[in-house]
C-alpha positions as semicolon CSV with decimal commas, in nm:
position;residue;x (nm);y (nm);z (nm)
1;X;3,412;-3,608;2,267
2;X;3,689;-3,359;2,398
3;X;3,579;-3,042;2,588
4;X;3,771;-2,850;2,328
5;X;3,625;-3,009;2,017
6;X;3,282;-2,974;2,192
7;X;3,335;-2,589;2,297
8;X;3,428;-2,526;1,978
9;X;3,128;-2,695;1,848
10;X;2,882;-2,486;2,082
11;X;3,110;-2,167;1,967
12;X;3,097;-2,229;1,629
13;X;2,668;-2,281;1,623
14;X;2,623;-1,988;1,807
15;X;2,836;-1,800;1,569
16;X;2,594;-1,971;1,291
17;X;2,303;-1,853;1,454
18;X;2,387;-1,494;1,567
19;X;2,509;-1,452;1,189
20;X;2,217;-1,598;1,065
21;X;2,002;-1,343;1,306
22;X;2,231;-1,071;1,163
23;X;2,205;-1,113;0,777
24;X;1,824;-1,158;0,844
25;X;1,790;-0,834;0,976
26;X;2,035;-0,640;0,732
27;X;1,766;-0,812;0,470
28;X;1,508;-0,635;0,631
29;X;1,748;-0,329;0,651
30;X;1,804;-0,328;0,334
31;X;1,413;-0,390;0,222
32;X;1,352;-0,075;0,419
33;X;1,582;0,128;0,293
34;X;1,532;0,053;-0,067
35;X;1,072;0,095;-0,064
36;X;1,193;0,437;0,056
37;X;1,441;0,517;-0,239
38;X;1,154;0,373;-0,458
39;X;0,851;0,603;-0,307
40;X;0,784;0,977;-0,472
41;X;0,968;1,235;-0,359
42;X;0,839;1,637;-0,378
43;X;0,926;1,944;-0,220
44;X;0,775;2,303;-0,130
45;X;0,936;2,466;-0,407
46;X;0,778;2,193;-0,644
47;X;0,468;2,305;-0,449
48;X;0,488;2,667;-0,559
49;X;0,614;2,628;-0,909
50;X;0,364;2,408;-1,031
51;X;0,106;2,611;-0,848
52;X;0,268;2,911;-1,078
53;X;0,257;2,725;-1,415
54;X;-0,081;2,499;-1,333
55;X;-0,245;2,841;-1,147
56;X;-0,562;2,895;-1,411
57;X;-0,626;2,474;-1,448
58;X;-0,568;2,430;-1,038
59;X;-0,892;2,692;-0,939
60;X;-1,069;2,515;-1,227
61;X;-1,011;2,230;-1,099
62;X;-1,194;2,369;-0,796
63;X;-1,496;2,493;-1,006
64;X;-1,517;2,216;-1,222
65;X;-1,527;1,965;-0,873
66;X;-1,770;2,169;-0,706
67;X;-2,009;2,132;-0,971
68;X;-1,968;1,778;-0,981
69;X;-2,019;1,690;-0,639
70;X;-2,390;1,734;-0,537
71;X;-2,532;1,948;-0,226
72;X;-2,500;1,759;0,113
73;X;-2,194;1,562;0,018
74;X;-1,825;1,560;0,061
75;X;-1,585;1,369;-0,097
76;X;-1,228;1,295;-0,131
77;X;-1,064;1,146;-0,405
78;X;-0,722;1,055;-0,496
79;X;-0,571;0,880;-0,799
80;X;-0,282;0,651;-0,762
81;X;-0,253;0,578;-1,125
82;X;-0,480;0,546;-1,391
83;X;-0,759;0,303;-1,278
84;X;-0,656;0,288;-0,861
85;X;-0,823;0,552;-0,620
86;X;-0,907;0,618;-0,262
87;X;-1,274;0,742;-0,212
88;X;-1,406;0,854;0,039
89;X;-1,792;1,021;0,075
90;X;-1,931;1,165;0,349
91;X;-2,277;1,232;0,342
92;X;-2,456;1,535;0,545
93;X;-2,730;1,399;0,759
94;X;-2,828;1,708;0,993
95;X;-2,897;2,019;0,809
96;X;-2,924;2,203;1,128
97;X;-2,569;2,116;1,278
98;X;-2,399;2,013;0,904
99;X;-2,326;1,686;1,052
100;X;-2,104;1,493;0,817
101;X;-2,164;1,060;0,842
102;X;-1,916;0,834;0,672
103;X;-2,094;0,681;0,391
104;X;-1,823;0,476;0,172
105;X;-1,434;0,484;0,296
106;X;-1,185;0,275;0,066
107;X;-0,822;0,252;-0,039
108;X;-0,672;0,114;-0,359
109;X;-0,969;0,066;-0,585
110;X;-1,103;0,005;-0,950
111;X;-1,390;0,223;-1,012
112;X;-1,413;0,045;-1,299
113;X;-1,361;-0,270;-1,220
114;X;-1,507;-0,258;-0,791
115;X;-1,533;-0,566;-0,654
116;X;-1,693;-0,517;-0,289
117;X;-1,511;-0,711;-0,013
118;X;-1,726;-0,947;0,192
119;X;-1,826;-0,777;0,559
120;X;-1,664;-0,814;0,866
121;X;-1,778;-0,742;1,214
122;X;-1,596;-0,406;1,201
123;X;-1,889;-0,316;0,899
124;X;-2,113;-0,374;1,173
125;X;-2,013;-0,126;1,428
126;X;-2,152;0,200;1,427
127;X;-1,787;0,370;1,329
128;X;-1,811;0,186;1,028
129;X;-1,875;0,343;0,678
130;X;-2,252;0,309;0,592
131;X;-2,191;0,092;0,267
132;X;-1,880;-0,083;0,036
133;X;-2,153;-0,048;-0,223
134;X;-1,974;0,203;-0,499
135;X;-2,270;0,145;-0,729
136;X;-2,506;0,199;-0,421
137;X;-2,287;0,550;-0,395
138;X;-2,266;0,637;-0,782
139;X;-2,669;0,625;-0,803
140;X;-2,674;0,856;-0,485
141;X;-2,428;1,110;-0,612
142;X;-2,566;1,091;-0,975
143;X;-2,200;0,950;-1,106
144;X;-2,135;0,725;-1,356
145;X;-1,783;0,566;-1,485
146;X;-1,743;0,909;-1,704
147;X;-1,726;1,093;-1,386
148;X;-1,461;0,947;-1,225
149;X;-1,250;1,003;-1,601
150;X;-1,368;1,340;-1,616
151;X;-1,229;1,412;-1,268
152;X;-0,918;1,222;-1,335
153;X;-0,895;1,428;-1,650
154;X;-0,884;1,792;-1,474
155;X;-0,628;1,662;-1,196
156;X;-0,421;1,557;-1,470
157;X;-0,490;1,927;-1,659
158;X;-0,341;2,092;-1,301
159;X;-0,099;1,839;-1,250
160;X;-0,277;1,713;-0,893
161;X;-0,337;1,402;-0,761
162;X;-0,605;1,416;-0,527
163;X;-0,894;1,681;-0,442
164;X;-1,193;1,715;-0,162
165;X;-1,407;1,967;-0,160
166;X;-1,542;2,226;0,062
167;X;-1,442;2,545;0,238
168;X;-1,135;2,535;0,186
169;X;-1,067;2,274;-0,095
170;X;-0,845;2,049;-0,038
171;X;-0,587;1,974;-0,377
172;X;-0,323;1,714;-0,332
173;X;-0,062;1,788;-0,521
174;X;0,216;1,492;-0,495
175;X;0,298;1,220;-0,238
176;X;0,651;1,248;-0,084
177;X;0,754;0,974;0,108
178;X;0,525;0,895;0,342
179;X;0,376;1,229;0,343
180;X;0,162;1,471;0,115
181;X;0,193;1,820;-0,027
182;X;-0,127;2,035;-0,104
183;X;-0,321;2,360;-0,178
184;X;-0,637;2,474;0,042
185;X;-0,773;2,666;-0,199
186;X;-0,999;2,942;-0,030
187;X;-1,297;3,128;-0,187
188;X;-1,279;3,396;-0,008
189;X;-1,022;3,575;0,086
190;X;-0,885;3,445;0,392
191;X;-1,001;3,744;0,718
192;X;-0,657;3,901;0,859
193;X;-0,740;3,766;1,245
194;X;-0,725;3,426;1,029
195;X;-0,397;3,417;0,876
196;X;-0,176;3,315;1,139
197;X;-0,384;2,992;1,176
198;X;-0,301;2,938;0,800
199;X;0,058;3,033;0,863
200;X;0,236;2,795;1,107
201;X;0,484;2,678;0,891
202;X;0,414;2,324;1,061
203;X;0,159;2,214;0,869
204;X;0,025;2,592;0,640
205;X;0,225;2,821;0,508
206;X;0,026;3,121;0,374
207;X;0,101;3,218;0,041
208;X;-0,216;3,453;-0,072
209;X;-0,529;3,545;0,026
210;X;-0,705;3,256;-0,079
211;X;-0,430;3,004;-0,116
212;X;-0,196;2,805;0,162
213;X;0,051;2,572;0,079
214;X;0,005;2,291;0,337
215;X;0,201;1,938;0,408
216;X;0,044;1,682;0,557
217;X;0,290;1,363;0,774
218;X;0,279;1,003;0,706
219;X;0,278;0,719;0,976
220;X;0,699;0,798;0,998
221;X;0,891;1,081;0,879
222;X;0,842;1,440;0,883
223;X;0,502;1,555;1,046
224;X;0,571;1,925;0,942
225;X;0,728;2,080;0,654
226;X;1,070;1,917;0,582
227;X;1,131;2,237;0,344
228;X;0,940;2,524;0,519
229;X;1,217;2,836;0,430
């Protein structure tokens, strides 16, 4: 074979292989770029104007959760559509010190339809959640299938997505990207030497006496307010 026939040869596969190497990563690119355009996207004035219209439902919403969750126990749930939640309980296990303990921690799930994944050795470990038993957790917190309808009925009444209790309250309002928008809801009003902890306009912006309008970062993008003015 003739040195020119066989550089051309070697020329030619590495031009092959570096535009093989290139349309493989404009796929990935391009994969990128499009589960971005497809997630929700929300805003601070969203924030505010649905807190406006939704104002009565959104503090009964806080009522009505409050007397569903039972003394000693906090718990955050979110609904991702109809029959898909994250859950989260945390059970109090030191009066004295309000010591909260992770009893039940899991994403994407039928409540039901639960099907409890088989242990690993991270279930094990004392960071671990305490169960993946939901109906173990429904017979502690007194909850039946109704209750999880009945909660996704009143976050549907304030337009919300996701709610945990406690002082403040905690009410997602809508998913943005990879972050979250949501309302502590306070009830009390909130002392004046505490306001400009609820007023960074990082991650609070004050907006009453008993409400702030907070954002929350996902793993990439924005970790404070993309929208704060």
């Amino acid at each position: 074979m003739e040195k020119k026939t066989k550089k051309r040869l070697i020329i030619g596969l590495i031009i092959a292989v570096v535009l093989s190497i290139l349309i493989y990563l404009l796929r990935g690119v391009f994969a990128f770029i499009f589960f971005f355009m497809a997630m929700e996207s929300s805003s601070k004035d969203d924030l505010v104007e649905n807190y406006e219209f939704n104002k009565t439902a959104i503090h009964e919403l806080k009522t009505t959760y409050d007397s569903i969750v039972p003394d000693g126990f906090k718990i955050y749930i979110e609904f991702k559509d109809q029959n898909s939640i994250d859950l989260w309980v945390y059970e109090k296990t030191d009066s004295a010190d309000k010591k909260l303990t992770c009893l039940f921690q899991q994403w994407d799930i039928n409540p039901y339809n639960y099907i409890m994944e088989p242990m690993t050795k991270y279930d094990s470990s004392k960071y671990a959640p305490k169960t993946k038993d939901l109906d173990l957790v429904k017979e502690k917190l007194n909850w039946t299938e109704n209750t999880f309808v009945e909660i996704k009925k009143i976050l549907d009444n304030a337009n919300c997505i996701s709610i945990e209790n406690g002082e403040p309250t905690e009410i997602g309002f809508a998913r943005s990207g990879m972050g979250k928008y949501f309302y502590h809801i306070f009830q009390d009003p909130i002392p004046e030497n505490e306001i400009k902890n609820w007023n960074d306009s990082c991650s609070y912006i004050y907006y009453d006496s008993k409400i702030v309008l907070g954002y929350a970062g996902g793993a990439i993008g924005a970790q404070c307010f993309p929208d704060p003015d």
